[in-house]
C-alpha positions as CSV (number, residue, x, y, z in Angstrom):
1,X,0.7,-10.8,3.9
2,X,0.6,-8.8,7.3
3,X,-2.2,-7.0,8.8
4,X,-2.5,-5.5,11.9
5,X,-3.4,-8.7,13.9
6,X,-1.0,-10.8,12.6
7,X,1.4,-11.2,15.3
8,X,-1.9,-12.2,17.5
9,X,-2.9,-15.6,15.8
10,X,-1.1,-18.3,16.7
11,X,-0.9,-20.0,13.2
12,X,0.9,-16.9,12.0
13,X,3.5,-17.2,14.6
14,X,3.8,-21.2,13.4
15,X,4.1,-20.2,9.8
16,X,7.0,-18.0,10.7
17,X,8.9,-20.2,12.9
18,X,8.4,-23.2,10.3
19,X,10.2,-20.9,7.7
20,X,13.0,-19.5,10.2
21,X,13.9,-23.6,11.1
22,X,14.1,-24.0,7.2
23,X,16.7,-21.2,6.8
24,X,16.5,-21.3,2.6
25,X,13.5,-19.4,2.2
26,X,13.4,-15.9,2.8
27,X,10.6,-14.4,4.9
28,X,9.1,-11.2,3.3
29,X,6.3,-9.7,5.2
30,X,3.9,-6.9,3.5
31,X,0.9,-5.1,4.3
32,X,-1.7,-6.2,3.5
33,X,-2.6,-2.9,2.4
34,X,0.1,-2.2,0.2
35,X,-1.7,-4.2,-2.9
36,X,-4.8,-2.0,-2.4
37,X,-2.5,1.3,-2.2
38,X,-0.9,-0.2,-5.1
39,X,-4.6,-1.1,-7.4
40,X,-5.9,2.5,-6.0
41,X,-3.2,4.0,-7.8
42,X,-3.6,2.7,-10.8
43,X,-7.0,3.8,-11.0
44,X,-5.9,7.1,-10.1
45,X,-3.5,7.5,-13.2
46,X,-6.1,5.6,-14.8
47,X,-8.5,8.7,-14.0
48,X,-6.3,11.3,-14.3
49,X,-5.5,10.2,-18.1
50,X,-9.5,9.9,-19.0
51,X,-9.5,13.4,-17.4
52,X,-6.8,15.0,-19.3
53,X,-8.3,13.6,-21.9
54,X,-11.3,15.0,-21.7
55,X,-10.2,18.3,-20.9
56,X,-7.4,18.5,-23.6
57,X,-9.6,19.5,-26.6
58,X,-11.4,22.1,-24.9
59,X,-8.8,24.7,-24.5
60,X,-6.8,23.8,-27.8
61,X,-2.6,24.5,-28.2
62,X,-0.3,23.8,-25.4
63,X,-2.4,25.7,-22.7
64,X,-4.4,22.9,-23.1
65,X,-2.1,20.2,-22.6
66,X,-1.1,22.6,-19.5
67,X,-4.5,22.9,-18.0
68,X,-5.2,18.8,-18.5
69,X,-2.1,18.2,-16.9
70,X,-2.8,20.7,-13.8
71,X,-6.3,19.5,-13.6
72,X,-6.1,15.5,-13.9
73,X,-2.9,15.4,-12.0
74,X,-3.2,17.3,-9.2
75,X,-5.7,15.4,-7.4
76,X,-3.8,12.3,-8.3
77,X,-0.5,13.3,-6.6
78,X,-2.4,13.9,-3.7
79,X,-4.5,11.1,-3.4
80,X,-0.8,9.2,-3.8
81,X,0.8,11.3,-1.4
82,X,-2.0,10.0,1.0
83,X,-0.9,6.4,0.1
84,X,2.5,6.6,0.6
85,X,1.8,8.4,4.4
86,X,-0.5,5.0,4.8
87,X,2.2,2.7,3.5
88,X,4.3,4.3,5.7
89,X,2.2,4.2,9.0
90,X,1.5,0.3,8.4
91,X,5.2,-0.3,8.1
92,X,6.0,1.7,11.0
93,X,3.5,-0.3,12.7
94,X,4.8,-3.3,11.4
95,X,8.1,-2.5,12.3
96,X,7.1,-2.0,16.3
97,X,5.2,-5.1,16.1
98,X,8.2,-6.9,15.5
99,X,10.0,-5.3,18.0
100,X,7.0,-6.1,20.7
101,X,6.6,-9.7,19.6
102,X,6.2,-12.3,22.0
103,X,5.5,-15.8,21.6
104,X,3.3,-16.0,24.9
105,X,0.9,-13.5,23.4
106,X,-0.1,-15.0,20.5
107,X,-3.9,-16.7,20.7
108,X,-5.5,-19.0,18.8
109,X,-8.0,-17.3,16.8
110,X,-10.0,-18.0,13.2
């Protein structure tokens, strides 16, 4: 699991090296983030059906199921929209990091 400091800890930059002179595991780095982005929108869809459900018997017939679908899932596209630009800035970041790495920066930190 990667955040943004990762590449600054020395004990992070063991762990990887350990794994690269093994050669039969495959390293797979993810943001930290992404599991948060990932719980978040559950509860979003989560919401959005407790919404539509609420609002559903209100306006009976199919402009009900219309209006419940507008109203609980319109602000849960967008709040996923928003995680998927954040998934995407952390990768990008993670992506440069990797490119920047050096060996000689890393610190020993807790």
């Amino acid at each position: 699991l990667w955040d943004e400091r990762y590449f600054s800890r020395l004990w992070c930059v063991y762990e990887i090296a350990v794994v690269q002179s093994l050669r039969s595991i495959p390293i797979r780095i993810l943001p930290l983030d992404v599991y948060m982005l990932l719980a978040l929108g559950q509860m979003y869809w989560y919401a959005a059906g407790v919404g539509y459900l609420l609002v559903w018997p209100w306006i009976p017939g199919m402009w009900g199921a219309h209006m419940g679908t507008l109203l609980a899932g319109t602000p849960v596209f967008a709040l996923q929209a928003h995680a998927g630009r954040t998934f995407a800035r952390l990768y990008a970041n993670l992506q440069e990091q990797f490119e920047r790495f050096d060996v000689r920066s890393a610190a020993i930190s807790f």
